[in-house]
GUKOLVEX-758461 format. One line per field, with one value per residue (C-alpha): residue in three letters; x, y, z. Coordinates in steps of 0.001 Angstrom, whole numbers, plus 524288, in hexadecimal, padded with zeros to 5 digits. Layout:
<nodes>
kolmar (Ala	...) .
c1 (X	...) .
c2 (Y	...) .
c3 (Z	...) .
</nodes>
This chain:
<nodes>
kolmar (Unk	Unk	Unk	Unk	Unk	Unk	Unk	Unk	Unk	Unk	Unk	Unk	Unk	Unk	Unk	Unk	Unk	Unk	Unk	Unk	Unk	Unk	Unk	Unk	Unk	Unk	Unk	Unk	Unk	Unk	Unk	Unk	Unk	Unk	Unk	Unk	Unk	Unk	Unk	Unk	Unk	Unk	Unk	Unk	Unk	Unk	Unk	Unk	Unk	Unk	Unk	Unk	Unk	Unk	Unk	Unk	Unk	Unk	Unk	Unk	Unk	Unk	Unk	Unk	Unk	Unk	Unk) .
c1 (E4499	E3A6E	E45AC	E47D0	E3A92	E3796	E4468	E436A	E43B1	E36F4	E3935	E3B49	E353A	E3A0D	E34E4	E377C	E375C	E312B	E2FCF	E34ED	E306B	E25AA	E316B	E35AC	E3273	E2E99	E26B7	E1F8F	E2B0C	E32CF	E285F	E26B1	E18D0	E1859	E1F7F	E15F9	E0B05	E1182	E11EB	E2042	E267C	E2795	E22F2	E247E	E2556	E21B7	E20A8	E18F2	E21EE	E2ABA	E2175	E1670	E18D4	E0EBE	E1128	E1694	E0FC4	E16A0	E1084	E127C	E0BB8	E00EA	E085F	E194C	E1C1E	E27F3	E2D17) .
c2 (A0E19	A0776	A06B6	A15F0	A1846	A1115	A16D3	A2425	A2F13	A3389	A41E3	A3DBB	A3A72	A322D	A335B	A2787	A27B0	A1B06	A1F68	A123B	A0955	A0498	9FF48	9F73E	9E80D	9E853	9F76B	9F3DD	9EE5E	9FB2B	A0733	A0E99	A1095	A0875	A11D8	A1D48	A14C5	A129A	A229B	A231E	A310C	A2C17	A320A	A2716	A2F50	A267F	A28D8	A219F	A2996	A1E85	A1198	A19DF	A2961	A2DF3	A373E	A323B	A3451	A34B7	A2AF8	A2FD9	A2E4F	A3720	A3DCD	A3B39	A3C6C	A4426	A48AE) .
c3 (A740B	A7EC4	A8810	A84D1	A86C5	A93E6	A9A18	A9559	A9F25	AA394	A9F41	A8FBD	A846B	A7AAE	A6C64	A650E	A54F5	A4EEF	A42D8	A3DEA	A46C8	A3C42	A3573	A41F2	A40F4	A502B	A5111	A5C1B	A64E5	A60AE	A6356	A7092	A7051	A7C28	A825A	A7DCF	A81F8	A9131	A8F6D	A8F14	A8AB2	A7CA5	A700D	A63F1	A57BD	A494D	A3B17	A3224	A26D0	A2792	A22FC	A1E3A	A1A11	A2582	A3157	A3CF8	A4CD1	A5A1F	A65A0	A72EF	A830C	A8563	A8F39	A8FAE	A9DBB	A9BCE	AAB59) .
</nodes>
């Protein structure tokens, strides 16, 4: 997914799901916030439904420099 991210085309936005990734031994190695954080044209999606029965929230750049 971080290679998808740092080679995608600079006129799309990829919306990742990691709904599960709580569930993932190594979370931190496996999330793109990173790539929000660089401002990359992500938007990371996540549910807390999964582990806890809560809403979820979406994580994305100020401003996606879609071109």
């Amino acid at each position: 997914m971080q290679w998808l991210a740092d080679n995608l085309p600079s006129n799309c936005l990829l919306i990742s799901d990691e709904a599960y990734l709580h569930f993932h031994p190594q979370m931190e190695k496996n999330t793109l916030i990173p790539s929000v954080k660089r401002g990359q044209n992500v938007i990371i999606s996540r549910s807390f439904s999964k582990i806890y029965g809560w809403p979820g929230y979406a994580l994305a750049s100020a401003a996606p420099a879609l071109t």
